[in-house]
TORKOL-913055 format. One line per 4 residues: number of its first residue (from 1); for each residue x, y, z of C-alpha. Coordinates in Angstrom, 2 decimals, m for minus. Layout:
NUM> X:Y:Z ~ ...
***
This chain:
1> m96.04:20.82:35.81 ~ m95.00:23.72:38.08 ~ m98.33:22.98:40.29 ~ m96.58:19.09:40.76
5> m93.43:20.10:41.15 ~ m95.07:22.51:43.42 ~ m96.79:20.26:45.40 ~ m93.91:17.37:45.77
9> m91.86:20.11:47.30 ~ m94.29:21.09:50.10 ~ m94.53:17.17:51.16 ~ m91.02:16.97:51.51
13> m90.95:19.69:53.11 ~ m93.69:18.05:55.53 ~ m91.98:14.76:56.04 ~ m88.50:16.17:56.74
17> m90.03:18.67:59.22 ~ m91.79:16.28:61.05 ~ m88.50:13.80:61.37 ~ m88.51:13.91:64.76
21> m88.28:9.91:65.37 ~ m87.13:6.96:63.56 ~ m88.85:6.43:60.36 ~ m89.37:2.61:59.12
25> m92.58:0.22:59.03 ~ m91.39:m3.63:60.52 ~ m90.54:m5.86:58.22 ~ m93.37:m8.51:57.28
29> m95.45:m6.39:58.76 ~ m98.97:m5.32:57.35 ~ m100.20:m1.45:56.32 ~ m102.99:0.46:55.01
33> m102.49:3.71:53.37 ~ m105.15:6.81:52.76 ~ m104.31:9.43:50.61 ~ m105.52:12.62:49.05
37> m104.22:12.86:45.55 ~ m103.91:15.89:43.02 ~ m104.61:14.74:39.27 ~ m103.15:16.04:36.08
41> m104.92:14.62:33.35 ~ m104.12:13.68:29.91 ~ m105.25:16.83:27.82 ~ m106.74:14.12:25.17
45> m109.40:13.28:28.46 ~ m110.48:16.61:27.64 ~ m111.33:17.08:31.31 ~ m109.81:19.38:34.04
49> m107.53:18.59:36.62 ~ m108.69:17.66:40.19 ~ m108.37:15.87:43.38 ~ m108.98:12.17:44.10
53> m108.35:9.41:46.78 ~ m106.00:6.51:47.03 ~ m106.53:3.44:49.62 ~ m103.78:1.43:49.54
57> m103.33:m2.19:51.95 ~ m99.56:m3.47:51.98 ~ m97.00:m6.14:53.19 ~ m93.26:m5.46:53.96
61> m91.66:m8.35:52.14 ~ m88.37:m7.59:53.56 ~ m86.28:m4.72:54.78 ~ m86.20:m3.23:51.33
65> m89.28:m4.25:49.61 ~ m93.48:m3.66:49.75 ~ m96.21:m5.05:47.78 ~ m99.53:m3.22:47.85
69> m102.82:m3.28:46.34 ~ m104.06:0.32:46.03 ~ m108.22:1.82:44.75 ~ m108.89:4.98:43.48
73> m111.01:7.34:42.19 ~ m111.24:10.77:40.94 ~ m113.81:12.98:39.23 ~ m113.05:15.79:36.46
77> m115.54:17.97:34.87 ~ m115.45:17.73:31.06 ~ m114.60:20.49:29.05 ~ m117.72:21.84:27.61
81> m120.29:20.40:30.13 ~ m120.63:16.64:31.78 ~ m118.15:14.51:34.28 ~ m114.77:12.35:33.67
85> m115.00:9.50:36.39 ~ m111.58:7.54:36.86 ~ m111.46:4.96:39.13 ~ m109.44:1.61:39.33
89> m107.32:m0.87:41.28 ~ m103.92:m1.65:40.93 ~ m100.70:m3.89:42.04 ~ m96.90:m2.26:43.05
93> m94.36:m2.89:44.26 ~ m91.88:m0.29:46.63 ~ m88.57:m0.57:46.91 ~ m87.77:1.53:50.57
97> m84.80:2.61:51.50 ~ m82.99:2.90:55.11 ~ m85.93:1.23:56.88 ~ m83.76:1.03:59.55
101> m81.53:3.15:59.85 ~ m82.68:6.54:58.92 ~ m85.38:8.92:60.36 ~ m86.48:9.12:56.74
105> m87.55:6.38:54.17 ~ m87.47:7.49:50.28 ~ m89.13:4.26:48.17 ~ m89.36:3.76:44.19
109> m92.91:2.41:43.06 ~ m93.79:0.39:39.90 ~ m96.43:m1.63:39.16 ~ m99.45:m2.48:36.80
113> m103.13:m0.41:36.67 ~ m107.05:m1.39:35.67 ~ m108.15:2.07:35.13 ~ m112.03:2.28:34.24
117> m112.77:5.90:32.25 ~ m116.31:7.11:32.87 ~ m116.79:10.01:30.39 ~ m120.06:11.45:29.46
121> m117.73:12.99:26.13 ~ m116.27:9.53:25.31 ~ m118.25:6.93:26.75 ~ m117.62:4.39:29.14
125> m113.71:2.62:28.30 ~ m111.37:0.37:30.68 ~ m107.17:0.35:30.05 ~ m104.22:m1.38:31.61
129> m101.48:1.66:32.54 ~ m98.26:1.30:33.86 ~ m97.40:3.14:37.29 ~ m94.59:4.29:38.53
133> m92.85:7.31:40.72 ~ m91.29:7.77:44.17 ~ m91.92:8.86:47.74 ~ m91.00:9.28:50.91
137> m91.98:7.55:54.38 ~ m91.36:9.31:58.10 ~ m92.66:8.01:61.22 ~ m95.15:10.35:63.13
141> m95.20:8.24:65.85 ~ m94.13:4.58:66.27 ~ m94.07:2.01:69.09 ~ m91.16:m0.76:67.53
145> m91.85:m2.92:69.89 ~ m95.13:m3.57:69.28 ~ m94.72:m3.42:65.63 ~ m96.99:m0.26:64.84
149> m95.84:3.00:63.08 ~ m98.39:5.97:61.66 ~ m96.28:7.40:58.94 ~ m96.37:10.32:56.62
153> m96.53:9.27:52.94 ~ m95.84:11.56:50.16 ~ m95.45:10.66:46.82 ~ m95.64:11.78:42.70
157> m96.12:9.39:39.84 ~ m98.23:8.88:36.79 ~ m100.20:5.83:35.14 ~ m99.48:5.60:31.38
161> m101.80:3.73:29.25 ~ m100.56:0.88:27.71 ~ m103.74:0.07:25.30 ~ m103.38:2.29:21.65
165> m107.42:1.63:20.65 ~ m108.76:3.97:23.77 ~ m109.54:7.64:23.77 ~ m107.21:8.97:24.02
169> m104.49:6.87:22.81 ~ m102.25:5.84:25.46 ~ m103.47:8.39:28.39 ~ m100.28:9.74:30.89
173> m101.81:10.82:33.79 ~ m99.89:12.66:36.77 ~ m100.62:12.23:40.29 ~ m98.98:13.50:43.44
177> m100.07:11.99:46.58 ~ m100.07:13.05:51.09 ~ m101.38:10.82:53.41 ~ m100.72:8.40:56.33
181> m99.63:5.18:56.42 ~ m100.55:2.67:59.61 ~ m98.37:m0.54:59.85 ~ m99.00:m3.00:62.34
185> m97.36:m6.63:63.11 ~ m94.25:m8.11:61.33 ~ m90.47:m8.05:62.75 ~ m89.60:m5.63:65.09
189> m86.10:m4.83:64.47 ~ m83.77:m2.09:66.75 ~ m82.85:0.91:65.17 ~ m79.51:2.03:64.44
193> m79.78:6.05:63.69 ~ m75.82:6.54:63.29 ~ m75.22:3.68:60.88 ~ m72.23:2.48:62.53
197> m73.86:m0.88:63.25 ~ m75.01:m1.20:66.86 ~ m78.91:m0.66:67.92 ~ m79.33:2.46:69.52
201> m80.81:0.56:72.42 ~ m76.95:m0.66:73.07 ~ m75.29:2.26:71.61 ~ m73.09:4.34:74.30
205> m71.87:6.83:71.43 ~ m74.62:8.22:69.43 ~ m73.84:10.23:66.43 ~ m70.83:8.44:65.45
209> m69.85:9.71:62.39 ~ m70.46:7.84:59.16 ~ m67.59:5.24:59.03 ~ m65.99:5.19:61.95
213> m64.86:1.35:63.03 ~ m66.92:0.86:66.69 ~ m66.46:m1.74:69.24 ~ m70.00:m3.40:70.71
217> m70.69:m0.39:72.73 ~ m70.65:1.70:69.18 ~ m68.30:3.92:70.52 ~ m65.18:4.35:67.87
221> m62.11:2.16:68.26 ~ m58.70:3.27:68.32 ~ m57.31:4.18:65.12 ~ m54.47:2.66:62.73
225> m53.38:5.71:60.74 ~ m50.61:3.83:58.85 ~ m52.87:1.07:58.44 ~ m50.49:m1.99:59.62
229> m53.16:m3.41:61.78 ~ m51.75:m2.21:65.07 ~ m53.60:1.00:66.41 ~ m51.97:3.89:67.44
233> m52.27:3.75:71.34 ~ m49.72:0.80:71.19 ~ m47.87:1.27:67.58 ~ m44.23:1.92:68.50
237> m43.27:2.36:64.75 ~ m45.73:4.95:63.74 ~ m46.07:5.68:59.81 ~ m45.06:2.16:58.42
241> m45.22:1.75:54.64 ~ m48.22:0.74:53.25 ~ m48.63:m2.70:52.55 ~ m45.31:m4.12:55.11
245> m45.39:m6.53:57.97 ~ m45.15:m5.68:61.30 ~ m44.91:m6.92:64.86 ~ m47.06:m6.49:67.71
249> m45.64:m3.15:68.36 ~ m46.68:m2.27:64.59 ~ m42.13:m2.06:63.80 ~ m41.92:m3.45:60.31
253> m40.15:m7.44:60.75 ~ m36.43:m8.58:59.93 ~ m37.11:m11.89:59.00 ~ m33.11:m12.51:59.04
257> m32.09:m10.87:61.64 ~ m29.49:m9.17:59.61 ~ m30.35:m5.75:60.76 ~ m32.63:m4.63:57.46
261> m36.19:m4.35:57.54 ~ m37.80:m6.57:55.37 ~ m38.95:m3.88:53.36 ~ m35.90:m2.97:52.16
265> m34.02:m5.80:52.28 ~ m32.89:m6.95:48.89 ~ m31.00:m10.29:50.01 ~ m33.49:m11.88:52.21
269> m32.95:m14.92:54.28 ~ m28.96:m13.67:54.95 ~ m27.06:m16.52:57.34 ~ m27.26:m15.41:60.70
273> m24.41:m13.46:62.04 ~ m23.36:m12.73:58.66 ~ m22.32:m8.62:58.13 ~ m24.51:m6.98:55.57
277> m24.36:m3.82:53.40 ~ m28.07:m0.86:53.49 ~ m29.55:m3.73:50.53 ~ m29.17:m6.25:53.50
281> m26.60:m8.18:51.52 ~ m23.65:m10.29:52.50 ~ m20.57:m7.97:52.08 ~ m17.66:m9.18:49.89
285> m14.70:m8.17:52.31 ~ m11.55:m8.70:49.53 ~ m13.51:m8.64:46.64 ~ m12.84:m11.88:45.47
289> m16.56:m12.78:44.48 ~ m16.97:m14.79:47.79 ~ m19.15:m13.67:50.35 ~ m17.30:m13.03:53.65
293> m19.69:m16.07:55.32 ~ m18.20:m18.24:52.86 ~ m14.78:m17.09:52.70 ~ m12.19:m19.18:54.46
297> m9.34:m16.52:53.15 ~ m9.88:m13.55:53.86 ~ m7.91:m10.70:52.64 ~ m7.21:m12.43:49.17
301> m4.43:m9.79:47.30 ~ m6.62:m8.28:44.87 ~ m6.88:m9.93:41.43 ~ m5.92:m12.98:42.70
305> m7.61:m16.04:41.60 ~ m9.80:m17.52:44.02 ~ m11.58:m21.02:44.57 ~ m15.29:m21.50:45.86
309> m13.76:m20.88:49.20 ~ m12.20:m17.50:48.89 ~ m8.93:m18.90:48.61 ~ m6.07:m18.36:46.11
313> m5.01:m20.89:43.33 ~ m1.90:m20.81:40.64 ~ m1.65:m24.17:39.61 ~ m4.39:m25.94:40.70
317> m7.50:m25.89:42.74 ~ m8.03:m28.53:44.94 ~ m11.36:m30.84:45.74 ~ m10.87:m31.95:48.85
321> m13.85:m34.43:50.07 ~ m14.56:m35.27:47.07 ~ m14.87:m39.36:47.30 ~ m15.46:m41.75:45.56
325> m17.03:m45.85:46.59 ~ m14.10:m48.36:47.20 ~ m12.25:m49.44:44.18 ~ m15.12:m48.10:42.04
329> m15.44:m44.88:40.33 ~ m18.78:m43.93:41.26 ~ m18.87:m40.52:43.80 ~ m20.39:m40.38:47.09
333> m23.41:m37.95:48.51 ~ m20.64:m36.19:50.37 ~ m18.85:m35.11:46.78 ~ m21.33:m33.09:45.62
337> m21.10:m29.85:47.20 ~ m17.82:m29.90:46.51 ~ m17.92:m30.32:43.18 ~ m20.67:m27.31:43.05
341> m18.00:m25.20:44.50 ~ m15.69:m26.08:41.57 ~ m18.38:m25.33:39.29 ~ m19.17:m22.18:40.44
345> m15.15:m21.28:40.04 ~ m14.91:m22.43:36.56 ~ m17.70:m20.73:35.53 ~ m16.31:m17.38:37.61
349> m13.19:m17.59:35.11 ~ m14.62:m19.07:31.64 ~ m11.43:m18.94:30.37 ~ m9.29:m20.90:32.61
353> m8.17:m24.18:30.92 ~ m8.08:m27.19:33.45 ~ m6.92:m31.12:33.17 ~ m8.69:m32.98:35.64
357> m6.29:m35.50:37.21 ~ m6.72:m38.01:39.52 ~ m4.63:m39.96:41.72 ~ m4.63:m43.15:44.45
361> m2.56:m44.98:46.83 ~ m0.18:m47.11:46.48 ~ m2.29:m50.18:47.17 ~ m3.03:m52.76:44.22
365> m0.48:m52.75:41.33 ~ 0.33:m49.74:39.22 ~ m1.66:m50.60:36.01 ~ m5.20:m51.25:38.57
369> m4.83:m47.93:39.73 ~ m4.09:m46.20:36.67 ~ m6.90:m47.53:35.25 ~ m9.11:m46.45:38.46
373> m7.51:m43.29:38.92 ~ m8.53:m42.35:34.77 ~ m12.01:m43.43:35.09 ~ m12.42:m41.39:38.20
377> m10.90:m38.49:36.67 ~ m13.24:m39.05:33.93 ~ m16.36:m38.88:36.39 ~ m15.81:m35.91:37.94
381> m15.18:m34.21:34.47 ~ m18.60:m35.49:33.00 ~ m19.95:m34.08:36.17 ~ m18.62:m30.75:35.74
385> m19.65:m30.82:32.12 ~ m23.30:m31.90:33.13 ~ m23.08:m28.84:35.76 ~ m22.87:m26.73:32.52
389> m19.49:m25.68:32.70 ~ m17.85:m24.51:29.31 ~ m14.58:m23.97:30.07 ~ m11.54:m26.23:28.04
393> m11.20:m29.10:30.04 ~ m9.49:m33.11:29.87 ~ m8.96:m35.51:32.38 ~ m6.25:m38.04:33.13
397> m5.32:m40.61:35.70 ~ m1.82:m40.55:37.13 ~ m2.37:m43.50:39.56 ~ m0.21:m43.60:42.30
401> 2.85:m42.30:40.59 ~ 2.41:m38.60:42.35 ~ 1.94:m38.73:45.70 ~ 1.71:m35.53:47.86
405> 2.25:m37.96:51.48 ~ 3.07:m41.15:52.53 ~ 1.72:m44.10:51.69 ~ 2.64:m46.05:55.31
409> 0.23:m44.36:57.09 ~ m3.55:m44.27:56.50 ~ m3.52:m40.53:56.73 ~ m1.19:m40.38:54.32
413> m2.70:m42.38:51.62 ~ m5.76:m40.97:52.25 ~ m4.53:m37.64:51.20 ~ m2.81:m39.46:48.14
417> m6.28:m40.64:46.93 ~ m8.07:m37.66:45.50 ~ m8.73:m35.60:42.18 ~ m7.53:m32.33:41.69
421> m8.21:m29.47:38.89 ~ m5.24:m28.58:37.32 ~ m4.52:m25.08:35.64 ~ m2.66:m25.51:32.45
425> m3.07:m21.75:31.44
***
């Protein structure tokens, strides 16, 4: 084993010595190889080890894979007198590697074996053996664009008989091979020595090192250290966190325009204009739970009691817009929102204890718009309720028997018309 290992090391040594061009038959091309071999016999052959010959004819399937048909013959002198003749045909196939794009191709062989045994100690015996081993490919000279290449081809393998009823039972044999290898015909495809992707016909910067992004030219692009897709030649915002989006100028976005970076901001889509705290959150001027955008009082005393406005409230909060179809209790579109403010109050002070009351005009008589003026009341409440407000709450109509205006001018009886929360705590 020494004497192979021996042997494989001198024809890599060979092939990588003689790398002087681009290694790599054409794919679906055609090849014949000759080779000298060195045999290592199974000791149950009784017969000594010696040299033999290998002809092999090949097609390059694709870039990464041969078939070949391969004869061969060796002769061995028997131990104690007479001759050992092995000699066969056989079918591989060879998976190369980097046929285009290295100066060097190693392959992988396996395949099947009809080895014929010729043996003036055992008689004449035929077996099916399993090959396989590896090798390596480098041009000697090549001419691409006519599809030819003479390669060097060395290689080490064995054939292991598959049969148990021969002699000996199941025969390894070990055989290291150096030779040429002529290709002709098939595709002709550019080489690309550097590996970065552009033929070296094309390819202004040779050498490039492994990995480097290239324009068409295969010269290496500008690089993106932070990685925000915006090189550094034109990234004004150098060292972006990983995984943020940027502008054009590679600055990390605002979406809001509130003066935080995305990245950090905690309260995204702010109002515009609105004044924001390092989270990029609304600030809360007075502290009364409303957000200074949203705050029609500012400067509430602290601990006061404040409505969905930002305003102060002792003994009731008031809904204004909140309307209602004529003579009907049902509430228009435009009520809503202000009846989501009152919710959000209530539910800022759980334990505030309201009656909601409404009220009208003087128009109709007094029992019509008591009547209206309770089932109104009663509306907004079951709204409230349905808006999951828990607080203690009634409702009750007063009609038009508290008016806060008027009632000879339409301004003034609309103000008279309207539902209030009162605070009875």
């Amino acid at each position: 084993m020494r004497t192979i290992g021996r042997l494989g090391l001198v024809a890599c040594v060979a092939a990588f010595a003689s790398a002087s061009v681009h290694a790599g038959a054409p794919e679906g091309g055609w090849y014949v190889a000759p080779r000298v071999n060195a045999l290592w016999v199974d000791d149950g052959r009784s017969a000594d080890d010696d040299v033999g010959f290998t002809l092999s004819l090949g097609h390059s399937f694709t870039e990464n894979w041969d078939g070949e048909l391969s004869l061969f013959q060796s002769s061995h002198e028997t131990l104690g007198g007479g001759d050992t003749k092995l000699r066969g045909y056989g079918l591989s196939a060879n998976r190369v590697f980097y046929r285009n794009t290295s100066r060097v191709n190693p392959f992988l062989t396996f395949g099947l074996a009809r080895v014929k045994a010729d043996s003036d100690l055992f008689g004449d015996q035929e077996e099916t053996s399993a090959t396989y081993g590896a090798g390596v490919l480098v041009d000697l000279s090549s001419s691409r664009e006519r599809g030819r290449a003479v390669q060097l081809r060395a290689e080490i393998g064995a054939r292991r008989g598959l049969s148990t009823s021969s002699v000996p039972d199941r025969p390894v044999d070990y055989v290291a091979g150096l030779g040429i290898q002529l290709s002709w015909g098939g595709k002709t495809a550019p080489l690309d020595s550097d590996g970065d992707g552009v033929n070296d016909t094309l390819d202004n910067c040779p050498g490039t090192p492994a990995g480097t992004p290239v324009d068409s030219s295969g010269c290496p692009l500008p690089q993106d250290d932070d990685g925000d897709g915006v090189t550094n030649d034109i990234d004004k915002c150098p060292g972006t966190p990983a995984g943020a989006r940027v502008d054009a100028n590679g600055c990390e976005l605002d979406s809001d325009g509130d003066g935080v970076v995305d990245s950090r901001d905690q309260c995204p889509n702010t109002p515009a204009g609105a004044k924001v705290d390092e989270r990029g959150c609304e600030l809360d001027s007075d502290g009364d739970g409303v957000l200074d955008s949203q705050d029609k009082c500012p400067d509430t005393p602290k601990g006061d009691r404040v409505d969905a406005q930002g305003c102060s409230f002792k003994e009731e909060i008031k809904l204004p817009g909140v309307v209602f179809e004529t003579n009907k209790a049902e509430l228009l579109p435009e009520s809503l929102p202000v009846l989501e403010g009152a919710i959000s109050t209530l539910k800022r002070y759980p334990d505030l204890k309201v009656e909601v009351a409404g009220h009208t005009d003087s128009r109709g008589s007094d029992a019509y718009n008591l009547d209206l003026s309770t089932r109104r009341a009663a509306t907004v409440l079951k709204y409230l309720q349905d808006g999951g407000v828990a607080n203690s709450m009634t409702s009750r109509g007063y009609g038009e028997r508290q008016p806060v205006a008027s009632n000879s001018t339409d301004e003034g009886r609309q103000s008279n018309r309207r539902v209030v929360l009162r605070v009875l705590n």
